[in-house]
N, CA, C and O atoms as CSV, one atom per row, in Angstrom:
chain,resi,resn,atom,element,x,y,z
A,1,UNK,N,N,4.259,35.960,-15.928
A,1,UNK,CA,C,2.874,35.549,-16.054
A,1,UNK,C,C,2.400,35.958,-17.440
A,1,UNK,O,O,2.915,36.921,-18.009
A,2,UNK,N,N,1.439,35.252,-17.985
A,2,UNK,CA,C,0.927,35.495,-19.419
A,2,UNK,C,C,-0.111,35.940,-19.622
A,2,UNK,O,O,-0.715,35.747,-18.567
A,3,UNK,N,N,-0.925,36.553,-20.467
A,3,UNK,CA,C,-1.999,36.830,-20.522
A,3,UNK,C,C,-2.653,36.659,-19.848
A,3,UNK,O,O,-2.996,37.536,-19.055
A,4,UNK,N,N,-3.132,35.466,-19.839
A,4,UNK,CA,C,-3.919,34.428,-19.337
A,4,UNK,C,C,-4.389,34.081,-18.179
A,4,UNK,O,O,-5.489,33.747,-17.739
A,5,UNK,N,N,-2.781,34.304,-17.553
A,5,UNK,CA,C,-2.952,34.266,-15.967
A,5,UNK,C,C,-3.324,35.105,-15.374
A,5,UNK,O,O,-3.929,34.998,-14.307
A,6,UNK,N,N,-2.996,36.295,-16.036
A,6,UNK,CA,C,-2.637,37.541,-15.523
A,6,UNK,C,C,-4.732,38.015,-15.475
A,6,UNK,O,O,-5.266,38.763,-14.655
A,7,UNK,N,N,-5.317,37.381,-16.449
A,7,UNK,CA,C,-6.631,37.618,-16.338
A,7,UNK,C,C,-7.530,36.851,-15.266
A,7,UNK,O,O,-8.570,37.330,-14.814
A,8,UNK,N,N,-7.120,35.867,-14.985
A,8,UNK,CA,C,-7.868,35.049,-14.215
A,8,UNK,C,C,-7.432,35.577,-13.170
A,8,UNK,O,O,-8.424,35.762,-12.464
A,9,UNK,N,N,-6.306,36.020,-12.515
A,9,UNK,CA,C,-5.930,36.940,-11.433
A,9,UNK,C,C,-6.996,38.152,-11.179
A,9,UNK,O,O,-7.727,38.344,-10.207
A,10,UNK,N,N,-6.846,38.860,-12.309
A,10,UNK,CA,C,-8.135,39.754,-12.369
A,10,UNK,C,C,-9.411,39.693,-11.662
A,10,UNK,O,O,-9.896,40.323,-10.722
A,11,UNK,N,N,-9.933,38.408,-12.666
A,11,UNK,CA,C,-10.790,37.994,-12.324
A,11,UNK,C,C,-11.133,37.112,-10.485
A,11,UNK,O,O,-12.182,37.077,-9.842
A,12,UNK,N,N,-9.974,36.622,-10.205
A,12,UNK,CA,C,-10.316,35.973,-9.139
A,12,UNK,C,C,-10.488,37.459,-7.831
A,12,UNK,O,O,-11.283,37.446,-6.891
A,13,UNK,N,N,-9.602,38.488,-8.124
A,13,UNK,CA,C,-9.547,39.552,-7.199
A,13,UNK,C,C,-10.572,40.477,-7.212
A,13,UNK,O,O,-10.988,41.084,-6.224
A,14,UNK,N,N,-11.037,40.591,-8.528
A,14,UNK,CA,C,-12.499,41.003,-8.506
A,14,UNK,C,C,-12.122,42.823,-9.109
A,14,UNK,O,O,-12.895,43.738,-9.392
A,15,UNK,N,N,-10.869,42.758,-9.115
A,15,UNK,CA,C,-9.869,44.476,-9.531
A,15,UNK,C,C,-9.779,44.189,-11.138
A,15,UNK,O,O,-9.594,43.234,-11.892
A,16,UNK,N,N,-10.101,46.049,-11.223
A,16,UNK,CA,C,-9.367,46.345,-12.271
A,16,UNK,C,C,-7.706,46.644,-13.060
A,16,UNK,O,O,-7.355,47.110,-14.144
A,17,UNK,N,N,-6.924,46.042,-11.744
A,17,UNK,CA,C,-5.655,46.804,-11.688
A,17,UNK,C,C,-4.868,46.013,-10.791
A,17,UNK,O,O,-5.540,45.306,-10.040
A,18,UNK,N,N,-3.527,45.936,-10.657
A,18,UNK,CA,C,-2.499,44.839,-9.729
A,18,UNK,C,C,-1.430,45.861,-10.228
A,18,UNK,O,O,-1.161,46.511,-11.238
A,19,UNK,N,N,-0.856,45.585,-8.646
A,19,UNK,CA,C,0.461,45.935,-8.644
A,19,UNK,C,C,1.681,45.078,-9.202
A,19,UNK,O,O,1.717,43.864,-9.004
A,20,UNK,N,N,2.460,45.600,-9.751
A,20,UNK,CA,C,3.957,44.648,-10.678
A,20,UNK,C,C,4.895,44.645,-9.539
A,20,UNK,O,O,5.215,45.793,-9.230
A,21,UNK,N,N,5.389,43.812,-8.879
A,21,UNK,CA,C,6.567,44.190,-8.123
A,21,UNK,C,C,7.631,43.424,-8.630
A,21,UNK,O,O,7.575,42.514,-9.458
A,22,UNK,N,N,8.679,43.923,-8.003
A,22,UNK,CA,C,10.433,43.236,-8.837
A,22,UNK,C,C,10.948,42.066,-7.618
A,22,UNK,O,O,11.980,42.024,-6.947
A,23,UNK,N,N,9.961,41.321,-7.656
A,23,UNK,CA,C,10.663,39.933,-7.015
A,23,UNK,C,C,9.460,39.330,-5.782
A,23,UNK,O,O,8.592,40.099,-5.370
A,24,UNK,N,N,9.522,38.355,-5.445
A,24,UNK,CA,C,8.884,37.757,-4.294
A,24,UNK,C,C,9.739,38.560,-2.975
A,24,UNK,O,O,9.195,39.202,-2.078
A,25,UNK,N,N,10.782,38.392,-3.093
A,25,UNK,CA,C,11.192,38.492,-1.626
A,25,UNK,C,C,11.312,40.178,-1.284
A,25,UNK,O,O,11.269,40.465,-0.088
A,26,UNK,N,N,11.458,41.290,-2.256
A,26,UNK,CA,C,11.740,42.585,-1.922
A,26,UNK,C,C,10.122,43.170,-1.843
A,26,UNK,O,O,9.740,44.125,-1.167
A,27,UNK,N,N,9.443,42.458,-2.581
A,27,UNK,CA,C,8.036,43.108,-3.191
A,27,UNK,C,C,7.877,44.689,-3.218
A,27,UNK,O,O,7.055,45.409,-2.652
A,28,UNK,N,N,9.130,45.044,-4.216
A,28,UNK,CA,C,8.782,46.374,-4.234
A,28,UNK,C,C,7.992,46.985,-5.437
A,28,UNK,O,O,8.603,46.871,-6.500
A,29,UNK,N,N,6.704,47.645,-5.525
A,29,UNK,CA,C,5.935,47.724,-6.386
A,29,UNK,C,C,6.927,48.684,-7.526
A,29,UNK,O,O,7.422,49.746,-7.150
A,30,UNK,N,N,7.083,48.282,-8.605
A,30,UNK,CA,C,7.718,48.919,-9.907
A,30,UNK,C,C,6.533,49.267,-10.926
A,30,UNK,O,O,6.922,49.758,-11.985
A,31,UNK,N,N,5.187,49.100,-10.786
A,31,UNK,CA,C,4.223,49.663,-12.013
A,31,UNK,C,C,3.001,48.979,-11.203
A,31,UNK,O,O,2.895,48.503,-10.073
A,32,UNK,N,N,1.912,49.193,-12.575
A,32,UNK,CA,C,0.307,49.052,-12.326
A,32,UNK,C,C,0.195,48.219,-13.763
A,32,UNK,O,O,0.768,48.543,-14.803
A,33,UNK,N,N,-0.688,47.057,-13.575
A,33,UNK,CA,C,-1.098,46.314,-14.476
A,33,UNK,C,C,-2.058,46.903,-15.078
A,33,UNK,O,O,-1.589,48.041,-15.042
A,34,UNK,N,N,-3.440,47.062,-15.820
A,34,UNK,CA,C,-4.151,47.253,-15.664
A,34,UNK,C,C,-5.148,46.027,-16.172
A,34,UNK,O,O,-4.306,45.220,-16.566
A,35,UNK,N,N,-6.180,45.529,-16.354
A,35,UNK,CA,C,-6.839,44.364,-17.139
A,35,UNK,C,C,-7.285,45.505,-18.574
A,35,UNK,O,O,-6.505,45.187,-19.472
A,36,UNK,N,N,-7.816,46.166,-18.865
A,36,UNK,CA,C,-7.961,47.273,-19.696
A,36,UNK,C,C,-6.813,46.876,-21.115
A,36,UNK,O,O,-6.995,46.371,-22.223
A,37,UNK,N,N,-5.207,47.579,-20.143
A,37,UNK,CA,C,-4.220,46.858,-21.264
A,37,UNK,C,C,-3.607,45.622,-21.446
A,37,UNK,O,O,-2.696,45.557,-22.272
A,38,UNK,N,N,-3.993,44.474,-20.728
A,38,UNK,CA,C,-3.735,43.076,-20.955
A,38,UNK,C,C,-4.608,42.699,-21.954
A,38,UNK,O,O,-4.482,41.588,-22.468
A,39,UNK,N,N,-5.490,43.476,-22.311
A,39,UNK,CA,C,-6.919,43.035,-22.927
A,39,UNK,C,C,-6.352,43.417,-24.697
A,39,UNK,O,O,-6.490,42.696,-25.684
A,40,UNK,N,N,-5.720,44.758,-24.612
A,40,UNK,CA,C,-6.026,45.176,-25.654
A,40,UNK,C,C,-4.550,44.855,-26.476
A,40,UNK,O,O,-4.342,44.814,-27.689
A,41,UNK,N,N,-3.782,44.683,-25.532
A,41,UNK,CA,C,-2.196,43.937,-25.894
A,41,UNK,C,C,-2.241,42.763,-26.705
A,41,UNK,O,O,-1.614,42.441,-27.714
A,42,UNK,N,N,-3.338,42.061,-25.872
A,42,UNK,CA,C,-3.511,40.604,-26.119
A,42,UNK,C,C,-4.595,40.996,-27.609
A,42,UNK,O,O,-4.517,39.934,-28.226
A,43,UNK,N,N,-5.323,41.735,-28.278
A,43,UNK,CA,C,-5.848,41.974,-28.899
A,43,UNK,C,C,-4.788,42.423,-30.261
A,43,UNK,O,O,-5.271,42.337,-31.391
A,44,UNK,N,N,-3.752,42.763,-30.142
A,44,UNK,CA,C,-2.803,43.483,-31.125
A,44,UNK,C,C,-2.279,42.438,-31.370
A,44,UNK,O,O,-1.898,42.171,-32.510
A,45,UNK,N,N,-2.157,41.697,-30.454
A,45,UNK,CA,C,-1.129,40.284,-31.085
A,45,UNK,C,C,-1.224,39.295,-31.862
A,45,UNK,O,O,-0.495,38.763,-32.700
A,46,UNK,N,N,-2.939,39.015,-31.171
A,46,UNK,CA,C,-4.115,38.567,-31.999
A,46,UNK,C,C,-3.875,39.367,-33.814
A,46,UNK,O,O,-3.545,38.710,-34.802
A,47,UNK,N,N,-4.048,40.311,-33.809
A,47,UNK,CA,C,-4.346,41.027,-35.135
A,47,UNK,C,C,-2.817,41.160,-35.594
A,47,UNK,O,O,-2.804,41.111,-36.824
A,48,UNK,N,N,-1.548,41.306,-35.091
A,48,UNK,CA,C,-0.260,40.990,-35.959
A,48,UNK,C,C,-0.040,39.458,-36.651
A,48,UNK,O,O,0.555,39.143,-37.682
A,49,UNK,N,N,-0.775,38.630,-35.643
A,49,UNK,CA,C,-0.393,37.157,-36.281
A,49,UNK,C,C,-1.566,36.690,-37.082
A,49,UNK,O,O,-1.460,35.586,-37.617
A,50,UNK,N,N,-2.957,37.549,-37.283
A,50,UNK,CA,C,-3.425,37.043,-38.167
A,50,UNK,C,C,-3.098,37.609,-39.660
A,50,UNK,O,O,-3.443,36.995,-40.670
A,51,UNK,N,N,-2.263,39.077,-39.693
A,51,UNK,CA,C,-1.796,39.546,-40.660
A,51,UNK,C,C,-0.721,39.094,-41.054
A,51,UNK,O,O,-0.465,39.303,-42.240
A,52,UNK,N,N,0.199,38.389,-40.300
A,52,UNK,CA,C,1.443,37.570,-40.634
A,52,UNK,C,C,0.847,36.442,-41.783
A,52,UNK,O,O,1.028,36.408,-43.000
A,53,UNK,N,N,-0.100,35.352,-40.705
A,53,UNK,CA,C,-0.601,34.529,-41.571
A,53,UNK,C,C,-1.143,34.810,-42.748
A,53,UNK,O,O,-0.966,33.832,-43.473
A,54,UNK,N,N,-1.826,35.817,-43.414
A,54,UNK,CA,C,-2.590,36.311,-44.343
A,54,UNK,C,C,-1.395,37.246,-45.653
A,54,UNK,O,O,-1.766,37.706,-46.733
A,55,UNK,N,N,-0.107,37.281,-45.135
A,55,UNK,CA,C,0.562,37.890,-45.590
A,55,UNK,C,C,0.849,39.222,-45.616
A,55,UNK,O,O,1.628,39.670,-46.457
A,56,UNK,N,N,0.248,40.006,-44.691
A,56,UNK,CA,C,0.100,41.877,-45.238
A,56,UNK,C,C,1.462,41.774,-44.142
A,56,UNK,O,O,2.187,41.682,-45.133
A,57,UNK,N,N,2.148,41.728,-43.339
A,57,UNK,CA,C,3.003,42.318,-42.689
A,57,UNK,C,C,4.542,41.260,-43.139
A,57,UNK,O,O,5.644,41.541,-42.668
């Protein structure tokens, strides 16, 4: 899932937070999402590719 989705999930559940699990069929929880760091991930990536484009990196 991408950003993207992963926010509107958020948003549709009304949580700050989702469980990661390792597959549909075992659903065993392996971590915690949070919307907090989807936010700020998605914010760094934002700011590496506008420094790519601009030349500093």
């Amino acid at each position: 899932m991408n950003a993207k989705e992963a926010m509107a999930v958020f948003e549709d559940a009304e949580v700050e937070a989702l469980a990661v699990i390792d597959g549909s069929e075992s659903r065993r929880v392996i971590g915690l999402l949070t919307a907090s760091h989807v936010l700020r991930r998605y914010g760094e990536e934002i700011e590496k590719r506008r420094q790519e484009e601009v030349g500093l990196v």
